[in-house]
DRENDO-1510 file (C-alpha; in Angstrom, 1 decimal, always signed):
<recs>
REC; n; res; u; v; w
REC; 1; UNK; -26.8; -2.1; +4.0 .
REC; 2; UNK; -23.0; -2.4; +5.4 .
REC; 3; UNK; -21.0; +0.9; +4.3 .
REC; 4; UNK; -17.4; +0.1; +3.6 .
REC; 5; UNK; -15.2; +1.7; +6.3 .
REC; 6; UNK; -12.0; +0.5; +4.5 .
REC; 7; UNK; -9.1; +2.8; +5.2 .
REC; 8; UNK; -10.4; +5.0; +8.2 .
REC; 9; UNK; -9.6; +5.5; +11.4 .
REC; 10; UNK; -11.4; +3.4; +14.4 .
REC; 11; UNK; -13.7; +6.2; +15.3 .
REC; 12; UNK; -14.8; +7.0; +11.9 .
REC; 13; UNK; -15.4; +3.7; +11.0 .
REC; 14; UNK; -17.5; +3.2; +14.7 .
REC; 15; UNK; -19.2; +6.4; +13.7 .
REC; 16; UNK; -19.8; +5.4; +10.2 .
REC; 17; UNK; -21.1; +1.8; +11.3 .
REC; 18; UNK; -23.5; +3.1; +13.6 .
REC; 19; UNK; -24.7; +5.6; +11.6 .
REC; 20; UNK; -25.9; +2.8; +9.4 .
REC; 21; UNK; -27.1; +1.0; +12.3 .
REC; 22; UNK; -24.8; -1.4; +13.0 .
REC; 23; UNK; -22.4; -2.2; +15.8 .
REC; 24; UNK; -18.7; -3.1; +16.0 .
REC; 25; UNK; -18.3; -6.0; +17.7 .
REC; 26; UNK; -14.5; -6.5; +17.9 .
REC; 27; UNK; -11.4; -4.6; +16.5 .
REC; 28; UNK; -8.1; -6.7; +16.3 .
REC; 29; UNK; -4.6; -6.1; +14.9 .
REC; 30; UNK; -3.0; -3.0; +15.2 .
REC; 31; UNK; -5.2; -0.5; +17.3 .
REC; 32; UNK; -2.6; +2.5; +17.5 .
REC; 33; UNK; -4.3; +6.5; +16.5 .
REC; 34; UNK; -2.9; +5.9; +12.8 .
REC; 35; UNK; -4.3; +2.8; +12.1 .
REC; 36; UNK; -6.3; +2.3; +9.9 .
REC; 37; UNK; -9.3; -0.4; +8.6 .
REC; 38; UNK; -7.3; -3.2; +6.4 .
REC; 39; UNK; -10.9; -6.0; +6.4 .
REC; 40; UNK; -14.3; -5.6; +7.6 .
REC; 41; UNK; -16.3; -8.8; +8.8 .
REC; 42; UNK; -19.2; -8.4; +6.4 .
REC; 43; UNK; -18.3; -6.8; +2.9 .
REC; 44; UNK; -19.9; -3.6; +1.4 .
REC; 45; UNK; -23.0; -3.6; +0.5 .
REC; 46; UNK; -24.5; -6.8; +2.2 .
REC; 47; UNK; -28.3; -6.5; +3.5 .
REC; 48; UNK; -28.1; -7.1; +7.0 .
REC; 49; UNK; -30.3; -6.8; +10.0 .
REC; 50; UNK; -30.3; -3.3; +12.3 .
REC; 51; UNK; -27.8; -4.0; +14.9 .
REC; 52; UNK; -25.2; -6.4; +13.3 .
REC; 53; UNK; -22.1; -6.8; +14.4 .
REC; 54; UNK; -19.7; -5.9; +12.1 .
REC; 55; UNK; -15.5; -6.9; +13.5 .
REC; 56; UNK; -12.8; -4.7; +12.0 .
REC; 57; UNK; -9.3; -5.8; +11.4 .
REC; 58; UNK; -6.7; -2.9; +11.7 .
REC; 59; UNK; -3.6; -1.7; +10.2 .
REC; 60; UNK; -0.8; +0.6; +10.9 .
REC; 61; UNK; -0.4; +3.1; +8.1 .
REC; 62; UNK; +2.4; +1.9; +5.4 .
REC; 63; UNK; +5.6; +3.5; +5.7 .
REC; 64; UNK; +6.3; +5.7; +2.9 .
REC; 65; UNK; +8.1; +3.9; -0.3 .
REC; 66; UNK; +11.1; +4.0; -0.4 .
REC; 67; UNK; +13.4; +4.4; -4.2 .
REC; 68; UNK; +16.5; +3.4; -5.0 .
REC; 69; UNK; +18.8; +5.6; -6.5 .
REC; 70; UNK; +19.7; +4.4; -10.1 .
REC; 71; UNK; +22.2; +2.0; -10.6 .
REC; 72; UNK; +25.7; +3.3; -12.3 .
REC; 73; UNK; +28.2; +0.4; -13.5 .
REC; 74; UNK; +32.2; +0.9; -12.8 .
REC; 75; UNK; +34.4; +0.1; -15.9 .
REC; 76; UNK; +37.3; +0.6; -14.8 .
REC; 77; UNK; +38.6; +3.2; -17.0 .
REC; 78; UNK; +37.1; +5.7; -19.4 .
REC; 79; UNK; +36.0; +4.2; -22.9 .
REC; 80; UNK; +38.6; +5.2; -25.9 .
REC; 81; UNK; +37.8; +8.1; -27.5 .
REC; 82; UNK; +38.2; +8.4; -31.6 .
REC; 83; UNK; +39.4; +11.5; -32.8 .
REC; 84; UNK; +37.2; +14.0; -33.3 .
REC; 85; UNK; +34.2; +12.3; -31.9 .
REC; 86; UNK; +31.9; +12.8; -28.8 .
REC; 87; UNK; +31.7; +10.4; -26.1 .
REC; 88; UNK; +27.9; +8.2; -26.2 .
REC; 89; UNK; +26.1; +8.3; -23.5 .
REC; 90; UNK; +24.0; +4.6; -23.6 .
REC; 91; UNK; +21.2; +3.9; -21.2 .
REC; 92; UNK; +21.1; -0.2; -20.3 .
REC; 93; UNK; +17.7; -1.2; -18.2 .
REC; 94; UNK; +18.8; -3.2; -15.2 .
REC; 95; UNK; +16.3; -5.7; -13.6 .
REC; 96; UNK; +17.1; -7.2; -9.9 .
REC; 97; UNK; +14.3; -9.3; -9.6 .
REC; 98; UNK; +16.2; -12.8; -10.3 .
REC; 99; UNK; +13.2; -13.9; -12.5 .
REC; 100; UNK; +13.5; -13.9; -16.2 .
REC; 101; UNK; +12.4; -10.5; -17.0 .
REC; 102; UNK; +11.7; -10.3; -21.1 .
</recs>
């Protein structure tokens, strides 16, 4: 049965592959020491014969996410104040995604 070697290393997955008895046959994409395994040619758990080829696509590691800080909203001068009364504080959800967010 193919193992899945999603999401390791090319060694491990080798290692992993022919621990099973199977072979790799090709690795393409990104073949740098981070990458990583983004497809296998024959999916997880599949009978197969001992000594299939099994190709391996790779991927460089994502970059970490990056947030953006909140978004504040100039207006121009402070709000009028009644007498005697704290200033509100509102909090208005902002969406960027030009779709119609509802």
């Amino acid at each position: 049965m193919v193992p899945s070697v999603f999401g390791k290393t090319r060694s491990e997955a080798e290692g992993i592959l022919s621990d099973s008895g199977l072979r790799v046959s090709s690795v393409l994409g990104d073949t740098g020491d981070a990458s990583t395994v983004a497809e296998q040619s024959i999916p997880p758990g599949t009978q197969v014969q001992r000594n299939t080829e099994v190709n391996l696509t790779m991927a460089a590691p994502a970059s970490p996410a990056q947030t953006n800080p909140p978004a504040t909203i100039a207006t121009g001068s402070p709000p009028q104040q009644s007498a005697g009364k704290k200033p509100q504080r509102i909090s208005v959800p902002m969406c960027i995604c030009r779709e119609s967010c509802g």
